[in-house]
C-alpha angles and dihedrals in degrees: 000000000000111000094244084054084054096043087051089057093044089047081051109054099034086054082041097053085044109043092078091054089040091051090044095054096041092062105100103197090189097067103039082101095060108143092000117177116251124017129303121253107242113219119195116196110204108198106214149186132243095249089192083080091056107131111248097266093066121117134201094232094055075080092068102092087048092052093054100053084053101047083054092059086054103210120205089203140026124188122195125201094253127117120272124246089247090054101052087047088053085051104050093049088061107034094156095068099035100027122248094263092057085117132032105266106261095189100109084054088047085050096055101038097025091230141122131219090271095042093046089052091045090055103031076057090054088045105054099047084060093044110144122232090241111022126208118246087244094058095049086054087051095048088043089056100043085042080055098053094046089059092242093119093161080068099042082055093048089060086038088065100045094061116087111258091255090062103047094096123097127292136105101054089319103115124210079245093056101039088052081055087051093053089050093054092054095053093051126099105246137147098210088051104033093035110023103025097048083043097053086048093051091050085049090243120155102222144352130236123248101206099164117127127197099154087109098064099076105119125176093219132167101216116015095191096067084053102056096042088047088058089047096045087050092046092054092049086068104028111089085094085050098050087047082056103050092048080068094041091055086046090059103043092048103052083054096245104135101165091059083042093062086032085066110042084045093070128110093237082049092054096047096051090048084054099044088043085056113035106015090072113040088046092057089046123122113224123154079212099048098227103143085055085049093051090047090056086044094045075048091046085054106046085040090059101041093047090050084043079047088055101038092063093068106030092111089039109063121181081020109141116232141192129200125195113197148137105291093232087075088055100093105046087039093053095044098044092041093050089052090061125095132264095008140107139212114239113209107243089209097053079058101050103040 
């Protein structure tokens, strides 16, 4: 065989073991929707708190500013990092792997409407698509109930603050038991229910959407204590940024300024230390069980499925406008996988916010 012959062959084998690899890297998923037809769905991705960790002087109204920037954006749909209806079901039906708490208990609710979670989404679906332009205080109670005993409480309390105040007692499906839980919920600091769900009944929406996912957490592990301080110790290793951070985000809260407050943890610094906090650290971490590098797939497996939960809420809905409220530590991954997707873009919180 000649040496150019050889040297053919060579050529031939090394372009053949890369293409794959070329061709891979030369794909380029964000602009396959150039010059689509129709508009693009704007998602708007608002980083948040836990309020539950507000100091004692907070107070819901300090919110206000913030709700009206918001209302001005006028969302279609707004999603909360709580868990969706099929999942607690799911749940439910395999408590031994996920726990059987996994889900707030929705028997008082199954007790008032005689449905389960199944039943109550089948007929909270019927309902809606027959939903009346102005809807009778009677029919709000019944949708708050069937939205109870579906385990989606955000969007009972969205029908619970539509009604007038004189007609926020029981009747109508919607037991005493549930309407005390409805009182609660209004007294907890919560941002689905203090943000999002104010947000949807001023809009005049009927729910919000739970879109959380912890289904991917489950571990079989043999000592769950050395994992957890595994994942601590990993966490500490990253987190001087993030302390830094937090020491702003005290100063802010506790002045009352909650619009600065989501100003600031919107931001795109903000973002990158809450990443690096998370992930930098544990994936440098040395464990001869790998568990930081476990956390950090399962912390992937979450934000996956919630960003896929986020998109599936306005497929049938494209050039909608959508808001979700979740912890900013999603931010990142929720702003980088959702602008990959077709057909959407990517609203400036800031812009927003301004």
């Amino acid at each position: 065989m000649s040496s150019c012959s050889k040297r053919s062959k060579w050529v031939w084998a090394v372009t053949t073991a890369v293409l794959p690899f070329a061709v891979q890297a030369q794909v380029d998923l964000t602009s396959l929707d150039r010059d689509m037809a129709g508009p693009k769905s704007r998602v708007m991705v608002l980083g948040t708190v836990h309020l539950r960790g507000m100091p004692a002087s907070f107070n819901p109204s300090s919110l206000d500013g913030l709700l009206d920037k918001l209302a001005a954006y006028k969302p279609d749909i707004i999603t909360i990092e709580h868990e969706p209806p099929e999942e607690c079901d799911q749940a439910a039906r395999q408590a031994a792997k996920y726990g059987p708490d996994y889900c707030a208990s929705t028997e008082a609710a199954r007790t008032a409407t005689g449905l389960d979670i199944p039943g109550a989404l089948t007929e909270i679906d019927k309902t809606l698509k027959a939903w009346p332009a102005q809807a009778t205080p009677a029919q709000r109670r019944k949708l708050s109930a069937l939205f109870m005993a579906s385990s989606d409480r955000a969007s009972a309390y969205v029908q619970w603050l539509q009604l007038p105040q004189s007609e926020r007692h029981a009747g109508d499906t919607l037991s005493a038991p549930l309407v005390d839980t409805l009182e609660k919920l209004a007294r907890r600091n919560d941002e689905s229910y203090l943000i999002a769900a104010r947000l949807a009944a001023r809009l005049g929406q009927q729910r919000v959407y739970p879109v959380d996912n912890h289904t991917g957490d489950y571990l079989e592990l043999s000592d769950k204590k050395a994992f957890l301080a595994s994942i601590e110790a990993a966490w500490a290793s990253s987190s001087g940024e993030l302390k830094e951070g937090q020491k702003q985000e005290k100063a802010l809260a506790d002045a009352g300024d909650m619009l600065g407050l989501y100003r600031y943890i919107n931001t795109p610094e903000h973002s990158r230390i809450d990443a690096e906090a998370n992930v930098r650290g544990p994936m440098l971490a040395k464990s001869a069980e790998h568990y930081p590098q476990m956390w950090v797939a399962g912390w992937e497996i979450r934000n996956m499925r919630m960003v896929a939960n986020i998109r599936e809420t306005f497929r049938q809905q494209p050039g909608a406008r959508v808001l979700t409220v979740v912890g900013a530590a999603h931010k990142p991954w929720f702003d980088s996988w959702l602008g990959q997707l077709q057909g959407i873009e990517i609203v400036n919180v800031a812009d927003v916010l301004k």
